[in-house]
N, C-alpha and C positions, 0 to 999 in steps of 0.2 A: 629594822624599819621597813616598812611595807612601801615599795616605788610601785609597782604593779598598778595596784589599784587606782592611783592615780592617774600613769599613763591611759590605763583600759578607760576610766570614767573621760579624760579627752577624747580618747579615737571616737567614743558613744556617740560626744557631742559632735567632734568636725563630719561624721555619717550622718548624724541626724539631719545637719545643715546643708551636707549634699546631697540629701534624699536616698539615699542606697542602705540598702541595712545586711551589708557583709563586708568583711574585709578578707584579705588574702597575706597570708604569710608563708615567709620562706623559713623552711624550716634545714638546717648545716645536719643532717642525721651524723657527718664524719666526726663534726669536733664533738658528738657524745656515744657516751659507753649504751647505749641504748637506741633503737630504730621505735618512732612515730609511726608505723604501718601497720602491726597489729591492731594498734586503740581504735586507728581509723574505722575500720569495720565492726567496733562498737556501739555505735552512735544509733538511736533510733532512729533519728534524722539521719542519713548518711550523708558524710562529707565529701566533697569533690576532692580531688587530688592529682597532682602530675609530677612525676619525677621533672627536675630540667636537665637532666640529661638523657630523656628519650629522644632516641633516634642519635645518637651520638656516638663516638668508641669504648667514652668511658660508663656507657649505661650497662652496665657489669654487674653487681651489686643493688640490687636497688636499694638494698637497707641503711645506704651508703651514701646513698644519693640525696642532693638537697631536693626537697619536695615544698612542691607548692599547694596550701591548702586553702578551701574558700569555707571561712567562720562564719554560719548564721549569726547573725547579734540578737537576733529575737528568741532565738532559742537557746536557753537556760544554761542547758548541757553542755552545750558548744563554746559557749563564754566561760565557765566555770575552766575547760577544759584548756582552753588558751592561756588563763588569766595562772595556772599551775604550772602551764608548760614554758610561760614566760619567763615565772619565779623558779622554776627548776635549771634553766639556760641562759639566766641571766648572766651567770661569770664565763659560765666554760663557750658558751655560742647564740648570745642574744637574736633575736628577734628582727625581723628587718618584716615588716607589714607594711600595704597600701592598701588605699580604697578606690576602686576602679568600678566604671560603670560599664567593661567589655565582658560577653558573656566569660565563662570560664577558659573556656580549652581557645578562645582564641589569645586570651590574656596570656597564658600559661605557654601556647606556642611560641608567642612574642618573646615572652622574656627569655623564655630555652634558646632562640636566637640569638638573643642578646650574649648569652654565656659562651656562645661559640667564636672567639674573637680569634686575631690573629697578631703575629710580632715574628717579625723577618722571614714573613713567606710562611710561615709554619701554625698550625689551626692550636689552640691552647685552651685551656676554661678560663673564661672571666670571674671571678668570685665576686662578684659584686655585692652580692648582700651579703656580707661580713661585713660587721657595723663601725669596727673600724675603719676599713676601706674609703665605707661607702662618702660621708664630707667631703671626705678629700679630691673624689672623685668630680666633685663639681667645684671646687675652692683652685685645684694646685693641676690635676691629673687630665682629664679629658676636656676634648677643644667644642666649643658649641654643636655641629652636626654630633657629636660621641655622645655628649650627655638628652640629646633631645631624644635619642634610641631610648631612653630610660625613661625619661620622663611624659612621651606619647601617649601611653595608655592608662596613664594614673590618675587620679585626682591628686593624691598626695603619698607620699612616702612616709613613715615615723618608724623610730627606733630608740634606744634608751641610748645616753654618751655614757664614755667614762665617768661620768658623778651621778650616774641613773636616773638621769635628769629625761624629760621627751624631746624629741627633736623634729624636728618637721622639713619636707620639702616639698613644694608644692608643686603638682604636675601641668601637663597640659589639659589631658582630659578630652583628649582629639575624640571623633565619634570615630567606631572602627569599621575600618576598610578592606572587603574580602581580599583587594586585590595589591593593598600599600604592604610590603615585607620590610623588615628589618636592613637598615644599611648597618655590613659587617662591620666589628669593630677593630679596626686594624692600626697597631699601637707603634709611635717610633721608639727608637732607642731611646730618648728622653723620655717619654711619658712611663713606660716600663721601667726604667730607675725609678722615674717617680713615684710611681706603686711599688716598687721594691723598698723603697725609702720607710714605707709606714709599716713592714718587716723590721725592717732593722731598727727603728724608734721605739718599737715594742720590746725587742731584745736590749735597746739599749735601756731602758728602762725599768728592767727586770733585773738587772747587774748593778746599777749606777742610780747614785740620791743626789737627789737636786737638791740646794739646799732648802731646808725648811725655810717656812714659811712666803716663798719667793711666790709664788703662785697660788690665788685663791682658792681653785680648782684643779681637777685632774683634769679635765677635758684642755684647759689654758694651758697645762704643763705640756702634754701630751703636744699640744699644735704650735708652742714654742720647739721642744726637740725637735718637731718633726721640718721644720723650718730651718734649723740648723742642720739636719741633717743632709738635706738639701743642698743646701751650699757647700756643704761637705765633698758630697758628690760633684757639684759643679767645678771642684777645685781640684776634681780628684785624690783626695785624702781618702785611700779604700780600706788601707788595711786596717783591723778592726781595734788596735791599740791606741793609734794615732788618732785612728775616726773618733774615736770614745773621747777619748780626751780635749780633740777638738773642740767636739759638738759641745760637751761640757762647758768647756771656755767659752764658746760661744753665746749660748746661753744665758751664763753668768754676766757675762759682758751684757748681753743686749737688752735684758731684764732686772741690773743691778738697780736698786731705789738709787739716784744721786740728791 
């Protein structure tokens, strides 16, 4: 079944509506067997692009690096060219796109900002656009100043969930400010469980079957475990026998039909 097409025919229309006719996506080059940098230099149209980790320790590799690209929508090539690269990394590292109305490279500096957060004094990468991640990160994870770093210079965010459904979050859409920077994002020990949490949901889920039918959806199943597993940690049940099993019970218990 084709999700693709779908999603791309929304982002057309939420652009059209906001007057912009490009969007920008983040492209994971790590989680595939192949680097997006070659094609880039294809394009009759030439596409903009930025590493987010320029100017950083781990800007090593760039082939390696998630890069950020701005898609003409009016030009054929460029859509064609999304609309394959979407359907090619939809399992292995979906997609995480927004529509912003800040020129490129100030867009592009912002969110490299964004990715340089910190957790007990020590500088770390954010992976934010991992699309798993990313919900969670405005539902369970980061406190209102955390999430407005993200949400400043967008109009909206979309990405595919777990049932390749579109998903939406809608930004502020601030006008950009030569002189307003990025406030870092600096994580406590709970909120880094937290994000550790939707690690381990995923593992636990790759091992362990819920039982059929209990959930309409993968995305429901997905943000139940991830909810148990939660409390898991809050109870401290770490080690990965007991956690599994908990979480399970849990689960069961808290979505059984009565």
């Amino acid at each position: 079944m084709d999700f693709v097409s779908p999603w791309m025919d929304k982002i057309r229309t939420t652009c059209q509506r906001a007057e912009i006719d490009h969007v920008d996506v983040i492209i994971d080059q790590c989680a595939v067997n192949f680097s997006v940098l070659p094609a880039l230099t294809t394009f009759s149209n030439p596409m903009m692009w930025q590493s987010l980790y320029q100017g950083l320790p781990e800007d090593i590799y760039p082939e390696d690096a998630p890069v950020l690209v701005r898609v003409d929508l009016s030009d054929a090539e460029h859509v064609q060219w999304l609309h394959n690269l979407a359907a090619e990394m939809m399992e292995s590292a979906p997609l995480l796109i927004c529509g912003s109305c800040w020129p490129f490279e100030q867009l592009a500096d912002w969110l490299r900002d964004c990715v340089a957060a910190q957790h007990e004094g020590r500088e770390g990468i954010f992976r934010f656009w991992d699309t798993r991640i990313f919900p969670f990160l405005f539902s369970h994870i980061l406190d209102a100043e955390q999430q407005k770093q993200l949400l400043i210079p967008v109009l909206f965010w979309t990405w595919l969930d777990c049932d390749y459904q579109s998903s939406i979050r809608l930004g502020s859409g601030e006008i950009p400010e030569s002189d307003k920077s990025v406030v870092q994002i600096e994580f406590t020990d709970s909120q880094f469980e937290k994000l550790m949490c939707v690690s381990d949901t995923s593992q636990f889920l790759r091992y362990e079957s819920v039982p059929e039918g209990m959930f309409t959806n993968r995305q429901a199943e997905f943000t139940a475990c991830y909810e148990a597993m939660l409390t898991a940690t809050e109870q401290r049940i770490v080690f990965d026998d007991k956690r599994n099993d908990w979480v399970m019970a849990q689960v069961i218990s808290n979505n059984s039909v009565t």
